[in-house]
C-alpha positions as CSV (number, residue, x, y, z in Angstrom):
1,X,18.2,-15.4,17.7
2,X,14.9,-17.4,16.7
3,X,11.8,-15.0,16.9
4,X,9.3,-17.7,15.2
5,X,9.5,-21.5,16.3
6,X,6.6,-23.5,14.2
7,X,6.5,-26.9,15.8
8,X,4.6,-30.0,14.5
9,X,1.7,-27.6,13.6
10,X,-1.3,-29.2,12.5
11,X,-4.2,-27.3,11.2
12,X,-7.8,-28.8,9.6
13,X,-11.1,-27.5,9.0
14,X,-14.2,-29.4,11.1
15,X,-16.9,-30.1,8.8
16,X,-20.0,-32.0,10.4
17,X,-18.5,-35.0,12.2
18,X,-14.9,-34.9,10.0
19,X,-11.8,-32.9,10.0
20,X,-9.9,-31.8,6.8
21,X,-5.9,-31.2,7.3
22,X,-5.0,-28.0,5.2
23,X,-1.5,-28.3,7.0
24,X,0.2,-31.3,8.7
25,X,2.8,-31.6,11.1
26,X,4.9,-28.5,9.9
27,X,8.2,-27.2,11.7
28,X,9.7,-24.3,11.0
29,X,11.7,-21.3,12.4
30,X,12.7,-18.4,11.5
31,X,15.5,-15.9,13.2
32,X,15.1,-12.0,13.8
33,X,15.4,-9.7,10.8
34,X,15.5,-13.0,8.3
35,X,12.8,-13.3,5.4
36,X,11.6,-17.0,5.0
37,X,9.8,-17.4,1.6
38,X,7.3,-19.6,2.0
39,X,6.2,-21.0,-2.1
40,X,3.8,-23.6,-3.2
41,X,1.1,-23.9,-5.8
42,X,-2.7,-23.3,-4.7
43,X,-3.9,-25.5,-2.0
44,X,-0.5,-26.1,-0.8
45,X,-1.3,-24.8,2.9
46,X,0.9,-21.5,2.4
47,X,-1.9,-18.9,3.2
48,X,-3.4,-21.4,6.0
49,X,0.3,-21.1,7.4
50,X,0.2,-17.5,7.7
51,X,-3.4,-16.9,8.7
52,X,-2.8,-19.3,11.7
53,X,0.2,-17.6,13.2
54,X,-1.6,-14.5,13.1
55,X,-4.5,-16.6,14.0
56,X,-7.1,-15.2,11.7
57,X,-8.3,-18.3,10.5
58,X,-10.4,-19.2,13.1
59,X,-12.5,-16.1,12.1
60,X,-13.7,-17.6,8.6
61,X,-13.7,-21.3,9.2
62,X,-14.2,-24.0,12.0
63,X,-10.8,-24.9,12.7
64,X,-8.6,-27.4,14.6
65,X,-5.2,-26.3,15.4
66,X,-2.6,-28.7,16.9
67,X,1.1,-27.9,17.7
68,X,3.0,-25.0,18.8
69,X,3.4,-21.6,17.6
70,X,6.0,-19.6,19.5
71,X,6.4,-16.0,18.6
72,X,9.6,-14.9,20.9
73,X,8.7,-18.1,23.3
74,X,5.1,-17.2,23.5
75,X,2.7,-19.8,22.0
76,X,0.1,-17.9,20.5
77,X,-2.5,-20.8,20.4
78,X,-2.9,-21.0,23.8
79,X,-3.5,-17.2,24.3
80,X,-7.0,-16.1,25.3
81,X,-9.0,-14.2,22.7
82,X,-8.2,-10.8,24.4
83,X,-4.4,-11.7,24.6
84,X,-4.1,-12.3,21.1
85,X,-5.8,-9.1,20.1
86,X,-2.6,-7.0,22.1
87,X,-0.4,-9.3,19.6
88,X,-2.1,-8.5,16.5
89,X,-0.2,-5.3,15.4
90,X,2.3,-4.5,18.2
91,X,4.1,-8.0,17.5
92,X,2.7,-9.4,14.5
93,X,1.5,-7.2,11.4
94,X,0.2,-8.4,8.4
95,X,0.3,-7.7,4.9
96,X,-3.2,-9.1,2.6
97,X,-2.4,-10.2,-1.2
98,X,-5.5,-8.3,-2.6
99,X,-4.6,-4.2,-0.6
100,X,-8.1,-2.5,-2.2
101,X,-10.0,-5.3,-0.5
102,X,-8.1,-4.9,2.6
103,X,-8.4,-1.4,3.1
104,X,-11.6,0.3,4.5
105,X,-13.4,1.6,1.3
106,X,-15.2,4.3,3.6
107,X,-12.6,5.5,5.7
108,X,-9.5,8.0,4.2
109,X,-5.7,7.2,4.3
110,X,-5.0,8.9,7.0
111,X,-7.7,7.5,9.4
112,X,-6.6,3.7,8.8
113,X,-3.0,4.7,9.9
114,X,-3.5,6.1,12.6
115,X,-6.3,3.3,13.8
116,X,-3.4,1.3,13.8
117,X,-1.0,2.6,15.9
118,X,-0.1,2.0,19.1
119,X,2.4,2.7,22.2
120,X,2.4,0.2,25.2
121,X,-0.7,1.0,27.5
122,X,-2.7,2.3,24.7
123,X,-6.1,0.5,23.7
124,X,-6.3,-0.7,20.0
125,X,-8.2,2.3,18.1
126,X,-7.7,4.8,20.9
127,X,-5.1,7.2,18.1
128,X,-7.9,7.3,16.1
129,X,-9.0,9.6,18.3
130,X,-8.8,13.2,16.5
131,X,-6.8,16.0,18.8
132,X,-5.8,13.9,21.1
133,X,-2.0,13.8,21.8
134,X,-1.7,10.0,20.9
135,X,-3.2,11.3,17.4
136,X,-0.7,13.9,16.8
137,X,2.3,11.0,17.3
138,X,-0.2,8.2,15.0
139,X,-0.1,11.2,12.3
140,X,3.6,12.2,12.3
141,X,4.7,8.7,12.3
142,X,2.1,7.5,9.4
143,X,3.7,10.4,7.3
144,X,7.4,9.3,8.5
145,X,6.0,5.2,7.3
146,X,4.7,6.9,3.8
147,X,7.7,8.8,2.7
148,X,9.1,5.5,3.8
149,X,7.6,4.1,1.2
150,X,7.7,6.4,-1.3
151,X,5.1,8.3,-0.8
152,X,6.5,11.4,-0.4
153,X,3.1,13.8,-1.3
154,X,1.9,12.8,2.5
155,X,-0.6,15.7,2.6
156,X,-2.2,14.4,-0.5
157,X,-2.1,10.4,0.1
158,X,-3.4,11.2,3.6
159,X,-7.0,12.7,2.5
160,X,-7.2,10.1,-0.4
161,X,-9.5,7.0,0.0
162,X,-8.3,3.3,-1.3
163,X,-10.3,3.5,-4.6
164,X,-8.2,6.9,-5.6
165,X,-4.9,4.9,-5.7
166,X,-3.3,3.2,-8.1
167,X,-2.8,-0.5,-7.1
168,X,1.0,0.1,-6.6
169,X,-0.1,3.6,-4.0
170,X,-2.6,0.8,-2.2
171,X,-0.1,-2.2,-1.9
172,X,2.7,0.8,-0.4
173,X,-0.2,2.1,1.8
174,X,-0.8,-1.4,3.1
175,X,3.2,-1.9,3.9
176,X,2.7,1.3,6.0
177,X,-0.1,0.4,7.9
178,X,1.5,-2.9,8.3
179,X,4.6,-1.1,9.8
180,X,2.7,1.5,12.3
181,X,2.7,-0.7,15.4
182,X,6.5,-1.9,14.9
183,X,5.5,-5.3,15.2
184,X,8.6,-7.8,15.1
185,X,7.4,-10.3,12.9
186,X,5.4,-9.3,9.2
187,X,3.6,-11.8,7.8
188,X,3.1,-10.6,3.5
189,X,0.5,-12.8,1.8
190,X,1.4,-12.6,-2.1
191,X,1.7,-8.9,-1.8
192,X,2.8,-8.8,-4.6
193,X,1.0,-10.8,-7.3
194,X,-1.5,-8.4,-8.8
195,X,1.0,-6.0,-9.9
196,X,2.8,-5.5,-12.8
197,X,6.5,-6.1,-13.1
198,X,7.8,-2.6,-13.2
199,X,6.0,-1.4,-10.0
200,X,6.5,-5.6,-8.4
201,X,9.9,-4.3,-8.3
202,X,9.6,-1.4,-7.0
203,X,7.6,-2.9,-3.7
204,X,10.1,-5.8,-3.3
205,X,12.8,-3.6,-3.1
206,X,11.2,-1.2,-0.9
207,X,9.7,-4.2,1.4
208,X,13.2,-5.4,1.5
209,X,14.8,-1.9,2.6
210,X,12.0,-1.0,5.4
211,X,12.1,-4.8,6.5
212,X,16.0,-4.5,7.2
213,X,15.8,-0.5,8.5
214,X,13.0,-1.8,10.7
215,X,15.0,-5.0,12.2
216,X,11.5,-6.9,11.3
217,X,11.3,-10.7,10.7
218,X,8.9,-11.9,7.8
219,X,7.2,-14.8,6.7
220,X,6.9,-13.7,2.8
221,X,3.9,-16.0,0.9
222,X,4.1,-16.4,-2.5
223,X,4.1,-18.7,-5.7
224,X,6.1,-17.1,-7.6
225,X,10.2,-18.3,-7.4
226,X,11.2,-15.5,-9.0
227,X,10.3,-13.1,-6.2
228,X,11.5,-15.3,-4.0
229,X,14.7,-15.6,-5.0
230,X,14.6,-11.7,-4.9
231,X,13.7,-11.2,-1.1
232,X,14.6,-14.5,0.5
233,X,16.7,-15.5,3.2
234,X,15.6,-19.3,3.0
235,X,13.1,-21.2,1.2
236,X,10.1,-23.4,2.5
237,X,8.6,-25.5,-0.3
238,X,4.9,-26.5,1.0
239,X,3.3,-29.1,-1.0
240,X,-0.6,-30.6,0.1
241,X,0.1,-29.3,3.6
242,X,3.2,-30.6,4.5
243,X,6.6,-29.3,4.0
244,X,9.1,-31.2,1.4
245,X,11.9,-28.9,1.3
246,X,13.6,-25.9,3.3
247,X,16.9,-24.5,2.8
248,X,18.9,-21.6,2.0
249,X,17.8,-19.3,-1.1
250,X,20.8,-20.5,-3.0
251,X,20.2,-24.1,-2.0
252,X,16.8,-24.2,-2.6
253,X,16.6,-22.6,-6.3
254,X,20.4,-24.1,-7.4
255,X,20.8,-27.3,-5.6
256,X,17.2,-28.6,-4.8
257,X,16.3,-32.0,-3.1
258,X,12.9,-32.6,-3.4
259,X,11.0,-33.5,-6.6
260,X,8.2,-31.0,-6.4
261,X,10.9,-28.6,-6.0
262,X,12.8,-29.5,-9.2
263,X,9.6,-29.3,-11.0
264,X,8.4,-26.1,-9.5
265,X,11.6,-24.8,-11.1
266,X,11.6,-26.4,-13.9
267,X,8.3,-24.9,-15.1
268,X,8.6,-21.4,-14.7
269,X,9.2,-19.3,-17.7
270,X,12.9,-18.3,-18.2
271,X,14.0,-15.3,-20.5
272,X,15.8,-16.6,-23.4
273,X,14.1,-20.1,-23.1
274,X,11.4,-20.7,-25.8
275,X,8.3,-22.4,-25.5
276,X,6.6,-22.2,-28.3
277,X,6.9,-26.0,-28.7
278,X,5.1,-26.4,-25.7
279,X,5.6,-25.0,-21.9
280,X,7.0,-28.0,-19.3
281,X,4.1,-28.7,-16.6
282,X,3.9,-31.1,-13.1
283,X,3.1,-34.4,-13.9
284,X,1.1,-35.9,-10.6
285,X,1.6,-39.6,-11.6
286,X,5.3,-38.5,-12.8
287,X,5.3,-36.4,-9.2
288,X,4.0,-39.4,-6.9
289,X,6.6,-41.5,-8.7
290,X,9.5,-39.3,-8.3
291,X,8.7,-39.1,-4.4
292,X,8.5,-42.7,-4.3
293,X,11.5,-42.5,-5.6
294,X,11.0,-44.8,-8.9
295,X,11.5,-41.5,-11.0
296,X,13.9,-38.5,-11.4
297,X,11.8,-36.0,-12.6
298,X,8.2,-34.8,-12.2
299,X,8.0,-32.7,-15.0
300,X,6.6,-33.3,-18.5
301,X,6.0,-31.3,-21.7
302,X,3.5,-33.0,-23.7
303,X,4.3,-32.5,-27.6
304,X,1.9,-30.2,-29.1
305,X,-0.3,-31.4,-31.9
306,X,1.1,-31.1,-35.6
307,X,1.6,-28.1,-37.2
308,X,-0.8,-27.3,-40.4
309,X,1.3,-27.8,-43.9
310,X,-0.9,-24.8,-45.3
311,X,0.1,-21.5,-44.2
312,X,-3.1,-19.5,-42.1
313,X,-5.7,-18.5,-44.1
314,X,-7.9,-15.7,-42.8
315,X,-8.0,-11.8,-42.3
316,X,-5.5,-10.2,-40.8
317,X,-6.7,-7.2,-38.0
318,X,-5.6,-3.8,-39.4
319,X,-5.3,-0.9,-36.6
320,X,-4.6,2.0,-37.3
321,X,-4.3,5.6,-35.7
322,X,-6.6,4.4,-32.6
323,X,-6.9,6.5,-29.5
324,X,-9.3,6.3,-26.8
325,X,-10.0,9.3,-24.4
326,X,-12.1,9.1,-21.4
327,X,-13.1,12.0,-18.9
328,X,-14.9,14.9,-19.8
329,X,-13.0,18.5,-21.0
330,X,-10.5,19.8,-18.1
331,X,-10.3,16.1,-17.0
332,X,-9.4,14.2,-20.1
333,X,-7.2,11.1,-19.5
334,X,-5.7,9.7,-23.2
335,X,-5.6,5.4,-22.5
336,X,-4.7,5.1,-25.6
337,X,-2.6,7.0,-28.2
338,X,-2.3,6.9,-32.0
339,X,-1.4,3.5,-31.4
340,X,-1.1,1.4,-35.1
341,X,-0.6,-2.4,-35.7
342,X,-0.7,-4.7,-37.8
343,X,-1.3,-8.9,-36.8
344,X,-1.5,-11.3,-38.8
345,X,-3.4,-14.5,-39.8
346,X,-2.3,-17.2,-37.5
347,X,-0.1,-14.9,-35.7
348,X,0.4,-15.0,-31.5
349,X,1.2,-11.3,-30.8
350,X,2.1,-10.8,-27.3
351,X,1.2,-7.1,-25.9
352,X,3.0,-6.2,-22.6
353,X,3.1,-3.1,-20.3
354,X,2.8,-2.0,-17.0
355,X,-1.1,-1.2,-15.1
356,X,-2.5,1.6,-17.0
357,X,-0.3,1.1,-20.3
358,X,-3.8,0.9,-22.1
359,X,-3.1,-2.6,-22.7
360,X,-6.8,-4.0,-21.6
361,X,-8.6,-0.9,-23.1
362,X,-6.8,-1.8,-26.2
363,X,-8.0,-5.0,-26.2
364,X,-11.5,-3.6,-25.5
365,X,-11.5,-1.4,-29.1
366,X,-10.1,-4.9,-30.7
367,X,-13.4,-6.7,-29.3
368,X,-15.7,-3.6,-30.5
369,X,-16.7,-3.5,-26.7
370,X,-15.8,0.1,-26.4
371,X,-15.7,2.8,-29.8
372,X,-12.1,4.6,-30.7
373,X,-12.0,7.8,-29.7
374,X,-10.6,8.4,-33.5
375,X,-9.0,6.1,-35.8
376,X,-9.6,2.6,-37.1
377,X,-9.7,-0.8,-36.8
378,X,-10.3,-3.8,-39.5
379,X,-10.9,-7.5,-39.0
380,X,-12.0,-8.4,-42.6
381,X,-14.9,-7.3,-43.5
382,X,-15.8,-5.6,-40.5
383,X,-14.7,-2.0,-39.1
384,X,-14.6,-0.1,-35.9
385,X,-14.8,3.8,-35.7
386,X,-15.7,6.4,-33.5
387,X,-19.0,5.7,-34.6
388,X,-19.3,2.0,-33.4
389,X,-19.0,-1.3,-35.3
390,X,-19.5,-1.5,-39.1
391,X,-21.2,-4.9,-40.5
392,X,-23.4,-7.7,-39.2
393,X,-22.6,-7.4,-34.9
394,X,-23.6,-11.6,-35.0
395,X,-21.0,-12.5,-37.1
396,X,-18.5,-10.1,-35.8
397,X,-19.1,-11.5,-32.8
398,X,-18.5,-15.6,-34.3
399,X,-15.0,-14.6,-35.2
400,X,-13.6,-11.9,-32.7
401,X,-13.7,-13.5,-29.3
402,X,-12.4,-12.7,-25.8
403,X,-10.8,-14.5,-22.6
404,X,-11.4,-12.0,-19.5
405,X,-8.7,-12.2,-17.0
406,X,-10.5,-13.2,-14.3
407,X,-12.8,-16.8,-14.7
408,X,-13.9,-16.7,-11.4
409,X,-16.0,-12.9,-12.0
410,X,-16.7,-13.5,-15.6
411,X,-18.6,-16.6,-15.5
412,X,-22.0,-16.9,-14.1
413,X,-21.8,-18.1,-10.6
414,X,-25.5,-19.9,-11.3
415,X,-24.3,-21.3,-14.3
416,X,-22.8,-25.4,-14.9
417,X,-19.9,-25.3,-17.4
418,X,-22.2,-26.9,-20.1
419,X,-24.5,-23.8,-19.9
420,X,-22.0,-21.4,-20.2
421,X,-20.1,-23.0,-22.9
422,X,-23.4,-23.2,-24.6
423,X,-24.5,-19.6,-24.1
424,X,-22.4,-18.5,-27.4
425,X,-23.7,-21.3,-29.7
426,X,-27.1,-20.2,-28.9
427,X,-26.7,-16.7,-29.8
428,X,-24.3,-16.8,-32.6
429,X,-25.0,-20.6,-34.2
430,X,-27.8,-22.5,-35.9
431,X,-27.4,-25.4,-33.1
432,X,-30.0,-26.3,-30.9
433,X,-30.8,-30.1,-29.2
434,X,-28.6,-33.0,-29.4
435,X,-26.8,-31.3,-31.8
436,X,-25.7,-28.0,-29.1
437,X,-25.0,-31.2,-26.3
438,X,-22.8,-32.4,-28.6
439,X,-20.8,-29.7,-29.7
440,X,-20.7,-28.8,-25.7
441,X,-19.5,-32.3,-25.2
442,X,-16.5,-32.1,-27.6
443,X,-15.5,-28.4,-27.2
444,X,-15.6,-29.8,-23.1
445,X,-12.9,-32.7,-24.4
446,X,-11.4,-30.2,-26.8
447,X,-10.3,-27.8,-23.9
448,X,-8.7,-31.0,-21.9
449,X,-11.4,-31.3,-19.6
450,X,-12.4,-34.0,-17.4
451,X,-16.8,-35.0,-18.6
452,X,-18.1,-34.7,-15.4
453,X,-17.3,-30.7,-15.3
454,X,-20.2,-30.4,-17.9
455,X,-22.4,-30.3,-14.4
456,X,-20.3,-28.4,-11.9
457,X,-20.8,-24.6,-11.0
458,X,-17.4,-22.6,-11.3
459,X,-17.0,-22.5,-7.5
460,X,-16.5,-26.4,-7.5
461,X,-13.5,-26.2,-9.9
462,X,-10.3,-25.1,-9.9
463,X,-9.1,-21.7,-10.7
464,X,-7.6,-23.7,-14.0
465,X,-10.7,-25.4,-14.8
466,X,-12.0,-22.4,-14.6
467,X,-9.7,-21.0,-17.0
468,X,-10.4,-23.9,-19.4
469,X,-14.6,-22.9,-19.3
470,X,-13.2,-19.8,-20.4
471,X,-11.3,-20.7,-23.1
472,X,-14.2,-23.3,-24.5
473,X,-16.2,-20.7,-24.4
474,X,-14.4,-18.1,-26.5
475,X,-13.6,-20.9,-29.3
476,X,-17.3,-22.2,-29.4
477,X,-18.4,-20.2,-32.2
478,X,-15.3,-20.6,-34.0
479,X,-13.9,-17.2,-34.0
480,X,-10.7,-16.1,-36.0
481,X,-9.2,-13.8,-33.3
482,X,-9.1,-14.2,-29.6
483,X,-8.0,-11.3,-27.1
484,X,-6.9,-12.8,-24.3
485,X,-6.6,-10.2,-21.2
486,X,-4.2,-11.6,-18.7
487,X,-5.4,-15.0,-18.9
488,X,-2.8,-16.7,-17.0
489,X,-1.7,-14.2,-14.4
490,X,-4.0,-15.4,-11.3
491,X,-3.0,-19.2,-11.9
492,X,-0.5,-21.1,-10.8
493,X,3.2,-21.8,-13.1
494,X,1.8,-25.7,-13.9
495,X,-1.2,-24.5,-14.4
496,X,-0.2,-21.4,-16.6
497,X,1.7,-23.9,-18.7
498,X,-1.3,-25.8,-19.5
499,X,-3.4,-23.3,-20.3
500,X,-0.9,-22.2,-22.9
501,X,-0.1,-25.6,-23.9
502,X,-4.1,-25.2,-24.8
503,X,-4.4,-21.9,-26.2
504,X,-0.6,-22.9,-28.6
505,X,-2.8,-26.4,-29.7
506,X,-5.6,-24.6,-30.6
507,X,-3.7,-22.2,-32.6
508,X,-2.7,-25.6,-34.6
509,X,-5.9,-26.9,-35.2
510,X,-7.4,-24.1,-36.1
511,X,-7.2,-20.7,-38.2
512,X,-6.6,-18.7,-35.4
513,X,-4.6,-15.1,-34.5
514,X,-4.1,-14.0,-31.0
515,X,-3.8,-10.8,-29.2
516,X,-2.0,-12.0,-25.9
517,X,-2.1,-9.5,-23.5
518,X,-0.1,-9.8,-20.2
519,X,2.5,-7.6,-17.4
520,X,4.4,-11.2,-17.6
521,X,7.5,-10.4,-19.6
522,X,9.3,-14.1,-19.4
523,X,5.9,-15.3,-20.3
524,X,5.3,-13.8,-23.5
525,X,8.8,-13.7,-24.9
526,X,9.2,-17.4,-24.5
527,X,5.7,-17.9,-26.6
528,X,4.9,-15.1,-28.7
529,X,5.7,-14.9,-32.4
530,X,5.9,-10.8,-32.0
531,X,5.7,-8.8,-28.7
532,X,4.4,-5.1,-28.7
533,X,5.3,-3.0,-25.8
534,X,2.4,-0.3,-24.1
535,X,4.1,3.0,-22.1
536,X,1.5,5.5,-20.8
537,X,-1.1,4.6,-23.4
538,X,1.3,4.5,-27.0
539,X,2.7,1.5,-28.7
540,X,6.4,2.1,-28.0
541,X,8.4,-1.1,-29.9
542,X,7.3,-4.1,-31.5
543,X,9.4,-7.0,-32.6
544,X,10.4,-10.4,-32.3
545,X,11.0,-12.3,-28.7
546,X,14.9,-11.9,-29.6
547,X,14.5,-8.2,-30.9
548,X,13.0,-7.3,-27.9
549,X,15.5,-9.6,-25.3
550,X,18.6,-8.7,-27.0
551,X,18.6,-4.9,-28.5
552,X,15.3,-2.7,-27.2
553,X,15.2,0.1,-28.5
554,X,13.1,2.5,-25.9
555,X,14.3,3.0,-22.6
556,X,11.4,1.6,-21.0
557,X,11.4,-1.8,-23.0
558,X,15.0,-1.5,-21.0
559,X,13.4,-1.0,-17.8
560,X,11.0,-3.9,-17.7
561,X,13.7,-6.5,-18.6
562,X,15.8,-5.1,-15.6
563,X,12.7,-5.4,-13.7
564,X,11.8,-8.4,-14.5
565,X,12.4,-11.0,-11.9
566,X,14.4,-13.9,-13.0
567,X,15.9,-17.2,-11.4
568,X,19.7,-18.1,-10.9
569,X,21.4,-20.5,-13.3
570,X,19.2,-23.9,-13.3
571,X,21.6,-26.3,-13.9
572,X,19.0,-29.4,-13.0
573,X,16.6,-28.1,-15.4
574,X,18.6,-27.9,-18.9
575,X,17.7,-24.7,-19.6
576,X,20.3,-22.9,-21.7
577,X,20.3,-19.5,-22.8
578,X,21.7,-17.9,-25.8
């Protein structure tokens, strides 16, 4: 029976005398206690989708909605403001990609449950109410939801507040809350795409498990095929607004129609598929040909530029023993532990590990951003101890280099591109005048982007522009070693294939090692020349993408390939594995 009937919807923003479609003339429906997947690349309308059955949008932005949304018969857009408050929760919950900013910072666990719970008659917020009987039922039930969930320590998780959870605790948290109403259709925006793939898992399966115990119906957002292939029913491919393809799961990912959905395929990272010749990305000119039907295929993988004859010349960075402890004595926490390693010149190490591995703070004792708690680390002629840096900080800083994981945070809002790109040759190089424009200019081309982005603020370019600033940035000094901290994780597959594509040319032009760090397991094994793997703050296995595929050696290496979601058989794609 069809709970949610999407019928020529039509949704655009109204700014001064013109209207921008985000969505156009989409139909869909989905059936009591089914999942429909909804995937497509930034900007594709997916989120706009959601936040308009739910109708949330017209909170943040002037919109126009045309069409019908039926939830059990009822269309939502014609209900009055009040109306459509009694269907927020009861019969339509909601699940927000980023849980720590969807959670009240100020208000405990406990509170926020039972806020949102509800039996018929009651006013929104009235079981907030503490001692009343309504409370009492909003408290047993949000313990029932958290043990749900896996929660189990209710007491505890209860009296905690969202900044004292770990991002897996918050994203289970947010399920429950989502769940306290009993509402018959769950809309989850990318619930899961800020989470590493060990604890991804373990919310798709429990999402999956409470869904079906719960009879719900959900509308799952995502970009990512491998999770939908993991909790899909059928498949809606959204593409600039409009929809191109739905299906079954096993149509859509084995037997797809549309081009964009043979390229969205074809790009993601496989295990047992290398890349490091160059990862496949969406060709637009490729893409409008394909759906004009004078081409096959949409996707492209540009050849890389030539490999050096030399071998790399250059120091290689020498850790050894390193540990980093933070807290104070009775509440010591070990990041890091005794971890040693050895990379070489020229060489792409990939580093991989769950939230909290001590990955990132790692990478942070590499740059000389934080000091060791004891041990060492070399980079030529420079040294970090417990002590700090040893040598010259300037010319430490011209060859160690890092790309943060998030561009949008770590450039200067009040910045252009050119200016931030240029920020590094004015600290740590001679240039100044024509000369700095110029090296702006070319490290601008160098990074593959378009000339007119010299004079644009981050917010007016795209999340892999963004990425791109980043990247000329780190390289404009010319450093030896780069530490790139999740680099790709908050862009889109294309997108993260050209920034690789990038980051593997510039390793060819230049003398350049790189410490890769990332919770994407396909990723790095398809690129890397070595992958290490992090576990609770030690260096558990290195070895090569093979080594690590084929015969890991620690049970947790184990774990994170089992975990690791991964597509069915491509057969339109030519992928093999060995």
């Amino acid at each position: 029976m069809t709970l949610l009937e999407i019928r020529e919807l039509t949704v655009g923003v109204v700014t001064d005398d013109t209207e921008r479609e985000l969505v156009r003339e989409l139909s869909l429906d989905l059936g009591r206690g089914r999942t429909l997947c909804v995937v497509g690349e930034s900007g594709s309308g997916k989120t706009v989708t959601a936040l308009s059955i739910i109708r949330l949008l017209e909170f943040v932005a002037p919109v126009r909605t045309r069409g019908e949304i039926a939830v059990d018969g009822v269309d939502v857009t014609k209900l009055p403001a009040d109306a459509m408050r009694a269907y927020r929760g009861p019969r339509i919950g909601m699940i927000f990609q980023e849980a720590l900013d969807s959670l009240n910072p100020s208000r405990r666990v406990g509170g926020q449950l039972a806020e949102a719970y509800r039996e018929p008659g009651s006013l929104p917020g009235q079981a907030a109410r503490r001692g009343s009987p309504l409370r009492k039922r909003a408290d047993a039930k949000a313990r029932r939801l958290l043990t749900e969930v896996g929660l189990t320590d209710t007491d505890r998780v209860l009296r905690l507040y969202p900044h004292q959870m770990s991002g897996g605790m918050q994203q289970r948290v947010m399920i429950a809350l989502a769940l306290m109403a009993d509402p018959d259709l769950l809309i989850a925006d990318e619930p899961t795409t800020a989470l590493d793939v060990t604890t991804q898992a373990e919310i798709l399966t429990l999402f999956d498990r409470v869904r079906r115990d719960h009879g719900t119906a959900c509308v799952f957002i995502t970009h990512d095929m491998g999770v939908a292939a993991q909790v899909a029913d059928r498949i809606a491919v959204m593409y600039r607004g409009r929809l191109v393809e739905v299906g079954s799961r096993d149509e859509v990912l084995t037997r797809p129609r549309h081009p964009y959905t043979r390229a969205l395929l074809g790009c993601v990272p496989q295990l047992g598929v290398s890349r490091r010749d160059g990862f496949p990305t969406i060709s637009p000119a490729l893409l409008e040909s394909a759906m004009a039907g004078e081409a096959t295929e949409a996707v492209e993988t540009r050849p890389l530029k030539p490999r050096p004859e030399r071998a790399p010349e250059g120091p290689p960075l020498t850790i050894t023993a390193v540990s980093k402890v933070y807290g104070r004595k009775g509440r010591r926490v070990a990041a890091v532990r005794d971890v040693s390693l050895d990379i070489a010149p020229g060489e792409f190490f990939g580093l991989v590990g769950e939230s909290g591995s001590g990955k990132s703070t790692l990478g942070r004792l590499v740059t000389a951003l934080e000091p060791p708690a004891s041990g060492t680390i070399t980079f030529g002629a420079h040294g970090i101890t417990p002590a700090g840096l040893i040598g010259d900080e300037r010319a430490f800083r011209r060859r160690v280099q890092l790309i943060f994981q998030d561009p949008q945070s770590s450039l200067d809002p009040r910045h252009t591109a050119a200016r931030i790109i240029a920020e590094p040759l004015k600290e740590l190089t001679p240039l100044r005048g024509a000369e700095l424009d110029r090296r702006v200019a070319e490290l601008i081309d160098e990074v593959g982007l378009p000339s007119d982005a010299a004079g644009k603020l981050p917010s007016q370019l795209s999340g892999g522009q963004r990425q791109r600033v980043s990247i000329a940035r780190a390289i404009a000094a010319g450093p030896e070693l780069i530490v790139a901290d999740e680099p790709t994780s908050a862009l889109d597959v294309s997108v993260q294939g050209q920034v690789l594509n990038l980051l593997l040319d510039l390793r060819r032009t230049r003398t350049l090692s790189l410490l890769f760090i990332t919770h994407n397991l396909s990723l790095v094994l398809s690129v890397a020349d070595r992958v290490g793997v992090m576990y609770r703050g030690e260096l558990i296995e290195t070895g090569t993408p093979d080594e690590i595929r084929l015969a890991p050696r620690h049970e947790y290496t184990r774990r994170l390939l089992a975990a690791n979601p991964d597509l069915p058989a491509l057969p339109h794609t030519g992928s093999t594995r060995p």
